[in-house]
C-alpha positions as CSV (number, residue, x, y, z in Angstrom):
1,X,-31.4,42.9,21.6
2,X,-29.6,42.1,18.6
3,X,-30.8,41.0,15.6
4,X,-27.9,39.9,14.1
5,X,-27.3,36.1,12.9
6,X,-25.6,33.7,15.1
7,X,-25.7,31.3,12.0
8,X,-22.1,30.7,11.2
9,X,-21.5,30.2,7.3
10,X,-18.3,28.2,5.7
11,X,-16.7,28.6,2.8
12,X,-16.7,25.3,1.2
13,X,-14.2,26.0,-1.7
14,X,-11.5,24.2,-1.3
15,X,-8.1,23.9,-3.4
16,X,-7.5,20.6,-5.8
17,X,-5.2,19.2,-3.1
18,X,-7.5,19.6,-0.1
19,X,-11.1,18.5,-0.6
20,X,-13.5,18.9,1.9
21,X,-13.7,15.2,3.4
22,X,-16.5,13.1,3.3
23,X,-17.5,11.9,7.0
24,X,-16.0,8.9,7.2
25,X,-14.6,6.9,10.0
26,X,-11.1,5.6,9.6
27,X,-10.6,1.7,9.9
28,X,-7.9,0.8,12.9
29,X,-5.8,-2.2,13.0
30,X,-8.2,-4.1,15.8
31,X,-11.3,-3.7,13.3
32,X,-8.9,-5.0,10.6
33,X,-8.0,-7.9,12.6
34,X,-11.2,-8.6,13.6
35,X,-12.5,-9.2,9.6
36,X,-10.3,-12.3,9.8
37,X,-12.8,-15.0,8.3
38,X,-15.3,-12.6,7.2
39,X,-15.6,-10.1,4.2
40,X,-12.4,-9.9,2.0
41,X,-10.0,-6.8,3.1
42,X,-9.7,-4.5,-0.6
43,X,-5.9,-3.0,-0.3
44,X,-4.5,-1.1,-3.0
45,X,-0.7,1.1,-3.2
46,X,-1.0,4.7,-2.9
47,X,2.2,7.3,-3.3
48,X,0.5,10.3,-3.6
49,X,-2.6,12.9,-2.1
50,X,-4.5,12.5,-5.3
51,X,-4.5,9.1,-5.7
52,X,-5.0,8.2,-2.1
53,X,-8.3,10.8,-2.3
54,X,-9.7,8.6,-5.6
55,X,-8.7,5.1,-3.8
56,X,-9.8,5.7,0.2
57,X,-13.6,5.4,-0.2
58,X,-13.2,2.1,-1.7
59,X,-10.6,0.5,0.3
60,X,-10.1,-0.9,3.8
61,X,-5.9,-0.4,3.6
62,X,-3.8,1.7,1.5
63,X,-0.4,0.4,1.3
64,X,2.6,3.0,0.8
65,X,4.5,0.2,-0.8
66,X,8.6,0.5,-1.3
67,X,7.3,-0.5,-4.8
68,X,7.2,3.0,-5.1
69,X,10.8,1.9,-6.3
70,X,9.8,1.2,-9.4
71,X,6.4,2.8,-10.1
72,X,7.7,6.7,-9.3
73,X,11.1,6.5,-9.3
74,X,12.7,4.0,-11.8
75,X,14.6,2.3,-10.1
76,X,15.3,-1.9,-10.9
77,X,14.0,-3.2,-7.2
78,X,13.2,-2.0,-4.2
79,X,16.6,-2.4,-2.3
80,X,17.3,1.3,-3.2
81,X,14.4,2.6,-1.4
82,X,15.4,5.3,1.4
83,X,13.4,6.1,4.2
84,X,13.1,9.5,3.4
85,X,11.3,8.3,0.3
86,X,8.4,6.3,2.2
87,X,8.4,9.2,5.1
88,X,7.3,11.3,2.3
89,X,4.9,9.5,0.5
90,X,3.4,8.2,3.8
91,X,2.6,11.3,5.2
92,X,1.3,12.8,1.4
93,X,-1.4,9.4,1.0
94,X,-2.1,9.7,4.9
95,X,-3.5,13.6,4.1
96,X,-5.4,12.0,0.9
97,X,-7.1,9.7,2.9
98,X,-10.3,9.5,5.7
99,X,-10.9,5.9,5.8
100,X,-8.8,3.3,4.8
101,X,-6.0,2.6,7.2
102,X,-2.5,3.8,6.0
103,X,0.4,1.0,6.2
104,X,4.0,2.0,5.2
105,X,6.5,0.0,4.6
106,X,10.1,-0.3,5.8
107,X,12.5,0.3,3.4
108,X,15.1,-2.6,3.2
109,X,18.5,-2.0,5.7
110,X,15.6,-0.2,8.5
111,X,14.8,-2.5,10.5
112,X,16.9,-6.3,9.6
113,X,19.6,-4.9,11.8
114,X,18.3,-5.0,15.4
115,X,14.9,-5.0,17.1
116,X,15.8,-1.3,18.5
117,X,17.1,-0.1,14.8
118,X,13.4,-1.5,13.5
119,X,12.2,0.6,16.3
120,X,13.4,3.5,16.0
121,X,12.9,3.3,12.2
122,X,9.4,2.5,12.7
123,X,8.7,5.1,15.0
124,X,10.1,7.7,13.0
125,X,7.7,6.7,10.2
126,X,5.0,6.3,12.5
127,X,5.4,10.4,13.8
128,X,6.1,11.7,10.8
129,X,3.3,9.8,8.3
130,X,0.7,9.6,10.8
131,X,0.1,6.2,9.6
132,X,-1.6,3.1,11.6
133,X,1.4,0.7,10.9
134,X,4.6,-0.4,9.5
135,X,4.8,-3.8,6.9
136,X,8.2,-5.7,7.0
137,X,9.4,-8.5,4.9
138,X,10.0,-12.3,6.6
139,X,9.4,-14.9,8.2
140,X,10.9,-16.3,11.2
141,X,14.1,-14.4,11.6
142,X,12.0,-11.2,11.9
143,X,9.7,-13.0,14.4
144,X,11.5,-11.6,17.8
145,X,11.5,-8.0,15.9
146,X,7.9,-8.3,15.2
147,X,7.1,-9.0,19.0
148,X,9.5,-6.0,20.1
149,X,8.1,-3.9,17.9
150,X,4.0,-5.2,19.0
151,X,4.9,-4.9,22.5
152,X,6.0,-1.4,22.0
153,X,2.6,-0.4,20.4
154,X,3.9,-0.1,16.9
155,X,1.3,-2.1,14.7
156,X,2.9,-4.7,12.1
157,X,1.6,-6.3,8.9
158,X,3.8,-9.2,8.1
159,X,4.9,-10.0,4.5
160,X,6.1,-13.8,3.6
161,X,6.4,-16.4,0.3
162,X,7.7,-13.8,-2.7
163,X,9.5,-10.5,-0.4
164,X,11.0,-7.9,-2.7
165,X,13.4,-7.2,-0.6
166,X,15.5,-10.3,-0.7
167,X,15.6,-9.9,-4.6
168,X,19.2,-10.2,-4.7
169,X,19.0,-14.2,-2.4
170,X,16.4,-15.2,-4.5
171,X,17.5,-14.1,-7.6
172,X,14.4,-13.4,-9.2
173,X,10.7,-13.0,-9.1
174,X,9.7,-16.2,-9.5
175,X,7.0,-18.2,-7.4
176,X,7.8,-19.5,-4.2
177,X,6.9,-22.5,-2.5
178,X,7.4,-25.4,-5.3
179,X,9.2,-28.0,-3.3
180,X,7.9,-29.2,-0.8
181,X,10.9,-27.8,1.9
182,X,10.2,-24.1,0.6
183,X,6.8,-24.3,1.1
184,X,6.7,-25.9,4.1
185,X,8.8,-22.8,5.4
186,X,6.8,-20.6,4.1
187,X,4.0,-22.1,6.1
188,X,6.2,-22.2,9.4
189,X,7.6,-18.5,8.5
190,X,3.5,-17.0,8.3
191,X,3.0,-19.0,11.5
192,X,5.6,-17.2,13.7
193,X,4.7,-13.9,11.8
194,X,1.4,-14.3,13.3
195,X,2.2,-15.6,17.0
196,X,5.2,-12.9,17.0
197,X,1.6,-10.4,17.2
198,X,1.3,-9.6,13.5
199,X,-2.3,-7.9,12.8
200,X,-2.4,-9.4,9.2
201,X,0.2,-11.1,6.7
202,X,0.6,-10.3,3.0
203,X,1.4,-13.4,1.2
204,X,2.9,-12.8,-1.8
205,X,4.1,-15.5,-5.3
206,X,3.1,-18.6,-3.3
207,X,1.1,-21.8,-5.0
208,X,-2.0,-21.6,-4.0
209,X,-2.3,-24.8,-1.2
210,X,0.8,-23.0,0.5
211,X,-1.7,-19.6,0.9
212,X,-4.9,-21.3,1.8
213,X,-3.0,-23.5,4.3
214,X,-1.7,-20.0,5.8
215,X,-5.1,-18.7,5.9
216,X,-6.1,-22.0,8.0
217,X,-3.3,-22.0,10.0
218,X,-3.1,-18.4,11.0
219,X,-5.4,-15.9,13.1
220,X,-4.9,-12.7,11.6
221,X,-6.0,-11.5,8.0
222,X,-4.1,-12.9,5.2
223,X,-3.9,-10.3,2.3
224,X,-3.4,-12.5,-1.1
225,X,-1.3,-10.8,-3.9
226,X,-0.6,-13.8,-6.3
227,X,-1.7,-16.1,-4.1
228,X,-5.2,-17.5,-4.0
229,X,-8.7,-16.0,-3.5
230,X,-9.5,-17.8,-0.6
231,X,-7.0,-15.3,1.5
232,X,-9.2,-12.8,4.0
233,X,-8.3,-9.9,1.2
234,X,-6.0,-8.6,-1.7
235,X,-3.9,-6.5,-3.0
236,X,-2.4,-5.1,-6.1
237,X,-0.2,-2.3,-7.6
238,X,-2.7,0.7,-8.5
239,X,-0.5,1.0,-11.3
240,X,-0.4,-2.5,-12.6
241,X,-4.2,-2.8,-12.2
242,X,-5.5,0.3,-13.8
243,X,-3.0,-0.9,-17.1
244,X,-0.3,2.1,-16.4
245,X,2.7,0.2,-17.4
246,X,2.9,-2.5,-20.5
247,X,4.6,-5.3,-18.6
248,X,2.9,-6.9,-15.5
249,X,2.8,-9.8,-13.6
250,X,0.4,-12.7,-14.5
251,X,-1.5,-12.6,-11.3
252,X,-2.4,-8.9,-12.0
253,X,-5.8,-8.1,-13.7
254,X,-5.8,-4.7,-15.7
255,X,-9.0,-2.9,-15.0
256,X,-8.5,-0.4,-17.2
257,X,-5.7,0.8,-20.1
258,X,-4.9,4.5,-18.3
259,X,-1.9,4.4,-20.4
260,X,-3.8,4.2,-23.3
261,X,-6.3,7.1,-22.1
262,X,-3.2,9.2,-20.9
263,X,-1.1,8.5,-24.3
264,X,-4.5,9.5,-26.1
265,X,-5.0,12.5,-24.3
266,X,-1.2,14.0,-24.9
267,X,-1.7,13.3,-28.5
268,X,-4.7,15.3,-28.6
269,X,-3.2,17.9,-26.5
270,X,-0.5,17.8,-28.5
271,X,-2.3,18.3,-31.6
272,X,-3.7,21.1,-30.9
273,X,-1.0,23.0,-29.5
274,X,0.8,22.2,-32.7
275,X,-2.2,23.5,-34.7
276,X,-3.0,26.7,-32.1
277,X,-6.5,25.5,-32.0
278,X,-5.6,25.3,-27.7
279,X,-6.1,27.4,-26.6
280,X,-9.3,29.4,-27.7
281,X,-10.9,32.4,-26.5
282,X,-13.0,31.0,-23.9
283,X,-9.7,30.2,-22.2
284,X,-8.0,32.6,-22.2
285,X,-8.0,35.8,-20.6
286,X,-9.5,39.0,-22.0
287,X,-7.3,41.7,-22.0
């Protein structure tokens, strides 16, 4: 008989980019839906592995926003955003992630066309992110799209009040809804979002009577990004709320000055390259 070990022993090294995961459970779209009314949905943007592994255990969504625009690539708005772009970074915060749900959005010109052009520009996302859904901009022009695209088992968070997209109509970034015609289709625009099958609706810039009205009116999430804190959850830029850049806007809280800790760092860095006190003998290599 044999007396070796049928124990089987792992190595549980793993490299910077692939952590062993911590057993978690991701979130689907029906449990997200089914929060509605109950406690507030935490979404944050994600673009890359790393982040995505520091923000997932905290957070029910992770958005792969097309403000990727400006956070990684420079650019003025999001209009430039490609879907090569958002194919990418989907699939990179989709590996950094176990438990939040991974949403992506469409870049602008993917899916305003045609029901079948958001399709097939969905689905491509879909495949190659591994994602649980797809976020579009508007309100009831992009109701019928919506339904297509629910009926054809592609999961869609809405996005009305403030859309990014449509930077260039509304010429600017100001908040939405201040007479009483604009709010009231704002309010008309969340309510076909959410009858056209959307499983939650971001409602971005709005006063805040326009988003709690929404919130009433509506039965599927609300996520509040300068709205009010009455929506079923919120969201923010990573970037914006962990102090990365030096302009923001006023509904954003920093929660830390990382470009002050990252600024700080280079300097010492810096320093000490310049002064060939980095690196010492512990590390470096002995010859």
């Amino acid at each position: 008989m044999s007396t070796t070990s049928k124990t089987l022993t792992f190595d549980t090294s793993t490299s910077r980019a692939n952590p062993t995961p911590q057993p978690m459970k991701r979130l689907t779209v029906p449990r997200i839906r089914q929060r509605k009314g109950g406690e507030p949905l935490v979404m944050l943007t994600a673009y890359t592995v790393r982040m995505a592994q520091l923000l997932d255990p905290h957070c029910d969504m992770l958005l792969v926003g097309d403000s990727l625009a400006q956070v990684i690539y420079g650019l003025p708005h999001t209009v430039g955003v490609t879907m090569e772009m958002m194919a990418l970074h989907g699939a990179a915060v989709v590996r950094g992630s176990y438990h939040a749900a991974v949403i992506v959005d469409m870049p602008f010109g993917s899916y305003e066309g045609s029901p079948q052009q958001a399709f097939d520009n969905a689905a491509r996302l879909l495949k190659e992110t591994g994602a649980a859904a797809v976020k579009v901009e508007g309100g009831k022009v992009l109701a019928p799209t919506i339904e297509f695209l629910t009926q054809r088992g592609i999961p869609v968070m809405g996005h009305v009040g403030l859309t990014p997209q449509a930077v260039n109509i509304l010429g600017g970034y100001g908040v939405r809804g201040k007479s009483e015609e604009e709010a009231r289709s704002i309010v008309e625009d969340a309510v076909a979002v959410a009858q056209a099958g959307a499983f939650s609706i971001v409602i971005e810039g709005v006063l805040e009577s326009i988003a709690i009205e929404i919130t009433n009116k509506v039965d599927c999430p609300t996520i509040g990004i300068g709205a009010s804190a009455q929506c079923d959850g919120q969201v923010l830029v990573t970037d914006d709320m962990l102090g990365m850049f030096d302009r923001v806007p006023k509904f954003v809280k920093r929660y830390q000055d990382m470009a002050g800790v990252v600024s700080g760092a280079v300097k010492d860095y810096a320093d000490e390259v310049r002064s060939r006190s980095f690196p010492t003998e512990d590390q470096t290599y002995a010859g």
